[in-house]
C-alpha positions in Angstrom: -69.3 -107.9 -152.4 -68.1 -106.6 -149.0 -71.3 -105.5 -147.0 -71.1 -101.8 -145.8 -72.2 -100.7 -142.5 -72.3 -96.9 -141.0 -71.6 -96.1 -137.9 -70.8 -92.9 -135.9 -67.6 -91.8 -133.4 -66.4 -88.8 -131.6 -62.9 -87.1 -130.6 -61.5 -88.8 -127.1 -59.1 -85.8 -125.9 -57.9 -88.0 -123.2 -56.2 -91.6 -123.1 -54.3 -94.3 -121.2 -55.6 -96.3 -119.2 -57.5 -94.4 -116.6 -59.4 -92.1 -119.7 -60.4 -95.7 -121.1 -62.1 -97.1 -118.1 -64.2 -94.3 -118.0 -65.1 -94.3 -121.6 -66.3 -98.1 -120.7 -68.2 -97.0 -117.6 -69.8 -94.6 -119.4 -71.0 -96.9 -122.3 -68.4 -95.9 -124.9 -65.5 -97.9 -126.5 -62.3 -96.4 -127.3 -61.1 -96.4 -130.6 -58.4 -95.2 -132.9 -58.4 -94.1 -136.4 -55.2 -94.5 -138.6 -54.0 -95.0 -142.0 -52.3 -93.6 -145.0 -49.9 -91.5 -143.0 -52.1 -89.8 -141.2 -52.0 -89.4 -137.7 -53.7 -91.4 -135.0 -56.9 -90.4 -134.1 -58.5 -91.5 -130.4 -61.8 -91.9 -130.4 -64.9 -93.3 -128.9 -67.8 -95.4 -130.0 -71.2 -96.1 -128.6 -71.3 -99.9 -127.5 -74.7 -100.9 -128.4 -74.1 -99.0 -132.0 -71.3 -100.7 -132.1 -71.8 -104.2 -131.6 -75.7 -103.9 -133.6 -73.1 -102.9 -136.7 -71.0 -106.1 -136.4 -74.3 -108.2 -135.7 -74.1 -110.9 -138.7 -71.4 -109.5 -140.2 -68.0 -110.5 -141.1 -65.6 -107.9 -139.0 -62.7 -108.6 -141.5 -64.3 -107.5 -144.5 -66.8 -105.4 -143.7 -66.4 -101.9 -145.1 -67.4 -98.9 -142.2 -68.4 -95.9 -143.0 -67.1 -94.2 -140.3 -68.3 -90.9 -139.5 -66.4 -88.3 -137.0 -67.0 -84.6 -136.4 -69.6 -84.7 -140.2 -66.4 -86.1 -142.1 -66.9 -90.2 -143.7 -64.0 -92.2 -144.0 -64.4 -95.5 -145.7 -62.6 -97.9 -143.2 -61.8 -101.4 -142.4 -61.6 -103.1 -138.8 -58.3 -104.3 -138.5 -58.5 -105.3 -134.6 -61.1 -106.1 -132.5 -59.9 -106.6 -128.4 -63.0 -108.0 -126.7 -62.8 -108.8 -122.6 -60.9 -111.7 -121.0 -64.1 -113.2 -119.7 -67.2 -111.5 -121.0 -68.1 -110.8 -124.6 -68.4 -107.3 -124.2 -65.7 -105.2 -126.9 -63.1 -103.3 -125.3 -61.1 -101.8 -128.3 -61.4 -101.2 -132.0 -58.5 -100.4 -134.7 -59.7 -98.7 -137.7 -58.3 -98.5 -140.9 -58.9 -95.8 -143.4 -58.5 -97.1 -147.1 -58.9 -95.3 -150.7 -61.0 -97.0 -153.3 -58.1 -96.8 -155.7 -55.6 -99.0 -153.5 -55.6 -101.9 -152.9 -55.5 -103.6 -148.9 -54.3 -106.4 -148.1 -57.2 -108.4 -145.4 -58.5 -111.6 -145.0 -61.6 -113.4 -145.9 -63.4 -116.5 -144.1 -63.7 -119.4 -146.1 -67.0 -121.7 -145.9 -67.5 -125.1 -147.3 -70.8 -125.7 -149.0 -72.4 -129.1 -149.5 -71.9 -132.4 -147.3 -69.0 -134.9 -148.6 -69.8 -137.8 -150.4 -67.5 -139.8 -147.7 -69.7 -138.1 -144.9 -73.1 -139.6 -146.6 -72.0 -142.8 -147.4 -69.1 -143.7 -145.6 -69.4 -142.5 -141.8 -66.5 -139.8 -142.6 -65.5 -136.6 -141.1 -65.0 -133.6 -142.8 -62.0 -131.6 -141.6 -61.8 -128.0 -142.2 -57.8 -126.9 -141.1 -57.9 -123.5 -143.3 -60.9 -121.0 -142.2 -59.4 -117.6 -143.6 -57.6 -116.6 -146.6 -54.9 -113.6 -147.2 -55.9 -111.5 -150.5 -54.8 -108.3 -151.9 -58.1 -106.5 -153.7 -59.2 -103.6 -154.2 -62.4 -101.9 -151.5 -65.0 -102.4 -154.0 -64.2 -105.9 -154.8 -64.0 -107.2 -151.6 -65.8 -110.1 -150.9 -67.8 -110.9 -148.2 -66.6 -114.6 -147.5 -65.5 -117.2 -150.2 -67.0 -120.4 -150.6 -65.8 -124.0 -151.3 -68.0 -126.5 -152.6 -66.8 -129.9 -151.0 -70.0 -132.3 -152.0 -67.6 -134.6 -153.9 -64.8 -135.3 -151.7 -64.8 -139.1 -150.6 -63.1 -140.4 -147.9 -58.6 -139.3 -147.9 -60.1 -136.4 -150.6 -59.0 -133.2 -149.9 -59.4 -129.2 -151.1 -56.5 -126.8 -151.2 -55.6 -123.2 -152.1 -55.4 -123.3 -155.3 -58.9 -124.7 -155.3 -60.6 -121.3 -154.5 -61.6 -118.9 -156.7 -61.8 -115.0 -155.9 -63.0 -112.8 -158.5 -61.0 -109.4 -159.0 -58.3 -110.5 -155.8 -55.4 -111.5 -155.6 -54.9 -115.0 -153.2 -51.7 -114.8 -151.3 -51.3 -118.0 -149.3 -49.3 -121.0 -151.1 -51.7 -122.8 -153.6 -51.0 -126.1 -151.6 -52.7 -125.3 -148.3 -54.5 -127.6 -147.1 -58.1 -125.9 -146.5 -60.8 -129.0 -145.6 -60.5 -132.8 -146.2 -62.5 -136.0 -145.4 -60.9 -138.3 -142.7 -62.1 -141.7 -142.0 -64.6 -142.4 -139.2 -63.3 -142.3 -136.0 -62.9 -145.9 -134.2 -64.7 -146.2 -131.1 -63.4 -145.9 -127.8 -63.6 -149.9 -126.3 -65.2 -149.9 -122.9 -63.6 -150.1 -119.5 -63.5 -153.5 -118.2 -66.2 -153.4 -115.2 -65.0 -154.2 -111.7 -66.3 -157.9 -112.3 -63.9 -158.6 -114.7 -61.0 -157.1 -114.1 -57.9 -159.0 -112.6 -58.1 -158.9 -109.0 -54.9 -158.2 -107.8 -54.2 -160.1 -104.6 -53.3 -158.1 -101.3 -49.2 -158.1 -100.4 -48.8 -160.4 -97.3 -47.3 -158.8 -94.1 -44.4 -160.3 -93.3 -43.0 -159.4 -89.8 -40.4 -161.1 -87.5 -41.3 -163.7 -84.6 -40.0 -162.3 -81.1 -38.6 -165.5 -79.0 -41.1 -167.4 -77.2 -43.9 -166.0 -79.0 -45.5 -168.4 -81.4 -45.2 -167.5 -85.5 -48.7 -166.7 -87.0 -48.0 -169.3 -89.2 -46.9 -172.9 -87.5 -43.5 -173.9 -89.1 -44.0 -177.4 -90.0 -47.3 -176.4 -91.6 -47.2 -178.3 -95.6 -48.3 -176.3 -98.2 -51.5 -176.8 -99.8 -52.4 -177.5 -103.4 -51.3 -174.0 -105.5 -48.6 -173.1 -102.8 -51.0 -172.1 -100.0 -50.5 -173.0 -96.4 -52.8 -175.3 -94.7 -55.7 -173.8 -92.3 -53.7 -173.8 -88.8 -55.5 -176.2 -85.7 -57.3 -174.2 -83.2 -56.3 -174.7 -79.8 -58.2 -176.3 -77.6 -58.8 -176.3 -73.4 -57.9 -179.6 -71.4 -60.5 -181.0 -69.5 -60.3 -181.0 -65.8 -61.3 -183.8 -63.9 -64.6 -183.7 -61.8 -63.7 -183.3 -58.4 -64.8 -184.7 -55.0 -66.8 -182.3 -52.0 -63.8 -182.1 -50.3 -62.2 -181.1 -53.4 -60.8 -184.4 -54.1 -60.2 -186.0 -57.4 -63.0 -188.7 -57.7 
């Protein structure tokens, strides 16, 4: 069964934008209150109140007793806006519902058990379905539905038509996937270190010899072994002659 939760609001004569930032500065979120043709109500709820009711509770299918101006309606969140960045809830929808109707919400589903292709074969569960659409009355509203998935091996898989909901009515197609056992993923291989990688030679700069000005390269030079050039000869000074005192060549 759905877990119940109370909680308090009052009347919010003003609204838009403007009225709402100072129902947040004030500690207050605003709210509305609407269903079975009545009119929309604004109102405001106390933020710590609030988010100590939806502590370890499932928002979706939790019933609120909502209480405004000493009059309870039994109601169901149907949105929840929370802040771009922080956590902190800016928003709430409420729905008002009659025990003898029955609402359409959805429940979250959780797998019980570890896979037998987890245990023993390195597997990885996959869950791909976390919620389910049923139509049920309030009082038989469950709190979450469960899946046992102990016995799926590895390429095993659960679907729809697998659940079971007492009292409700399941309204997604029976062959959605909700959780299957994949194999183990492979490991990623390691980059090659700089060591063994290819070195990748450097281009060559090639540029044009101006007249009179000797080539970096000599032009008769043979190629080596492999297609490389042979070292070039350094130059080398002539030697003068030892001269004389009177600057004579001796």
């Amino acid at each position: 069964m759905a877990q119940t939760v109370s909680l308090a609001a009052t009347p919010r004569d003003k609204t838009g934008k403007g009225a709402a930032r100072q129902a947040r500065f004030a500690k207050q979120v605003p709210a509305v209150l609407y269903g079975h043709g009545r009119p929309t109500q604004p109102l405001m709820v106390d933020a710590l109140s609030l988010e100590k009711a939806l502590t370890g509770v499932e928002p979706a299918s939790t019933l609120i007793e909502l209480t405004v101006d000493g009059k309870m309606s039994r109601t169901l969140i149907r949105e929840i806006q929370r802040h771009p960045i922080r956590p902190d809830i800016i928003h709430v929808d409420f729905y008002e519902i009659h025990a003898h109707e029955k609402i359409t919400l959805e429940v979250p589903v959780h797998l019980v058990g570890t896979p037998d292709g987890v245990r023993n074969a390195g597997g990885v569960l996959d869950q791909v379905l976390r919620e389910v659409k049923i139509e049920v009355l309030p009082e038989h509203i469950p709190d979450r539905v469960e899946l046992d998935v102990t016995n799926l091996k590895i390429g095993d898989s659960l679907h729809v038509r697998d659940l079971s909901i007492p009292n409700a009515v399941i309204l997604n197609g029976p062959d959605l996937t909700i959780a299957t056992v994949v194999p183990p993923r492979a490991e990623e291989v390691a980059a090659p270190t700089p060591e063994a990688a290819t070195e990748v030679a450097e281009p060559e700069l090639i540029r044009k010899v101006r007249e009179g000005e000797e080539g970096e390269e000599g032009e008769g030079e043979a190629p080596t072994e492999g297609g490389a050039k042979a070292p070039k000869a350094e130059k080398t000074e002539k030697a003068e002659k030892p001269k004389g005192k009177e600057g004579k060549e001796s």
